[in-house]
C-alpha positions in Angstrom: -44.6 11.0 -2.4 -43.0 14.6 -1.7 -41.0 15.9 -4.3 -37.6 16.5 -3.5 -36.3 19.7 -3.0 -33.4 21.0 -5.9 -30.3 21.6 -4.6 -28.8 25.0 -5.9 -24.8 25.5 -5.3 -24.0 28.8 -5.3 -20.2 30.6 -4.9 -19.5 34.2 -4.3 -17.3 35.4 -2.0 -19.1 38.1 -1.0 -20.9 37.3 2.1 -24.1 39.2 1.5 -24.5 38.3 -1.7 -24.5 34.3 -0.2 -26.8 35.4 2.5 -29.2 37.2 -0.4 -29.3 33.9 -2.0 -29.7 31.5 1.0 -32.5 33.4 2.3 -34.6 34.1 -1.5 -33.9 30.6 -2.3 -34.8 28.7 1.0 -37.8 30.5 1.4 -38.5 29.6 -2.1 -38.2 26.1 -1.0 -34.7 25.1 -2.4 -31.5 23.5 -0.9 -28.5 26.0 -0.8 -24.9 24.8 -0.6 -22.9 27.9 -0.4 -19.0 28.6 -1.2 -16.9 31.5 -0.9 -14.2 30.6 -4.0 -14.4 28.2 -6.4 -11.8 25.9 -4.9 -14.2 25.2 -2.5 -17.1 25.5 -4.6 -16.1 22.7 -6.8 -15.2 20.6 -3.3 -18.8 21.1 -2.5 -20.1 20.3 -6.3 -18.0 17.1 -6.2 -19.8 15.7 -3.0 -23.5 17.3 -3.2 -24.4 16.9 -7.0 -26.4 20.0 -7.2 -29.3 20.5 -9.3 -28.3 23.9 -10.1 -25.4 25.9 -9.9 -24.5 29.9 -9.6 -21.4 31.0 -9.5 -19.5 34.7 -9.4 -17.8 35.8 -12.1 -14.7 37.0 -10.2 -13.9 36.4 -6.9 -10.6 35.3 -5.6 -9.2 36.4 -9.0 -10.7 37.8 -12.2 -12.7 35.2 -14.3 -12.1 32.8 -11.5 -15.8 32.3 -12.2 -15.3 31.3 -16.0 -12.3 28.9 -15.0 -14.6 27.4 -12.5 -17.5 26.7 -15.4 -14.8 25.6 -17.9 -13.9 23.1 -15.1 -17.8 21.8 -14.7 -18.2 21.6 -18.2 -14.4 19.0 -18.3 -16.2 17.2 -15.7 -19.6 16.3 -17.6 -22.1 18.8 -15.5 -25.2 18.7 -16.9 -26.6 20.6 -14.2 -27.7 24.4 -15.3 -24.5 27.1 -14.5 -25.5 30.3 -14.3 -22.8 33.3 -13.7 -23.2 36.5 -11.8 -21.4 39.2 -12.4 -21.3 43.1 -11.6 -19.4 44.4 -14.5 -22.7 45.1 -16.8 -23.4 44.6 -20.5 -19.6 44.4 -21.1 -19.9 40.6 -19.9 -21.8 39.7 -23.2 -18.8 41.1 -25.3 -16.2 39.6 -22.9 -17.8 35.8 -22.4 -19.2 33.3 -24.5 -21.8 32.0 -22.0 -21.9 28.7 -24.7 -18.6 27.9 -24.8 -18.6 28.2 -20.9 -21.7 26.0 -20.9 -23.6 28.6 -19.2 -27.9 28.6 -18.6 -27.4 32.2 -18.3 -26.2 35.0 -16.7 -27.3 37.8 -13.7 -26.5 40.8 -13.3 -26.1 42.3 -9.4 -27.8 43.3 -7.8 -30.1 40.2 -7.9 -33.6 41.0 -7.9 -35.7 37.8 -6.4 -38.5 38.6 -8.7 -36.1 37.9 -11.3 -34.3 35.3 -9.6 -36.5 32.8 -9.0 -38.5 32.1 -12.0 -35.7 31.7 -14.1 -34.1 29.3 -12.3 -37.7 27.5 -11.8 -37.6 27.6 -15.1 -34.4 26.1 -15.5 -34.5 23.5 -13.6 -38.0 22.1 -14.9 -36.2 21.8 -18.1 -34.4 18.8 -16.3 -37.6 16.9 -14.7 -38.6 13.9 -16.5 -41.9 14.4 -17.8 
């Protein structure tokens, strides 16, 4: 039997930086779900159950990102959350990636040599063994 492809959620309202992603991770094999704001993000995460998620840190407004992640973690996600963000080092003072129930964070611009094997690694970490 074929394994079955992990389904990665991922919300940014840039544009390119959801094309970036959809491209790296279906040639990599993946499902992609895509929103532009986390409204819609947690819409999608509601009805597709991904097996990962990635989510900006701010989008429609600042730490819209974290509010999103706080709202995953009320709802009992045990699917990895990983945040993006473009604002450097200064996230690790600023967030407590725990508290927010995060896997981790990336820094733009993503690098898909970088990309990818962490979140492999991720999500193995949820197969049954």
């Amino acid at each position: 039997m074929a394994e079955q492809r992990a389904m990665i959620l991922c919300i940014d309202d840039d544009p390119d930086v959801l094309s970036f992603l959809e491209i790296v991770l279906g040639s990599a094999g993946y499902g992609f779900a895509g929103a532009a704001s986390a409204e819609a993000g947690l819409r999608i995460y509601k009805e597709a159950h991904p097996d990962l998620v990635i989510v900006d840190l701010m989008m429609e407004e600042v730490d819209s990102g974290a509010v999103f992640a706080k709202e995953l973690k009320a709802l009992g996600n045990r699917a990895p959350v990983f945040m993006l963000s473009s604002v450097g080092d200064d996230l690790n003072l600023s967030t407590d990636a725990t508290a927010l129930g995060l896997a981790g964070v990336f820094q733009k611009p993503l690098a898909s040599a970088h990309l990818l094997p962490v979140l492999e690694a991720a999500l193995a970490e949820r197969r049954p063994a």
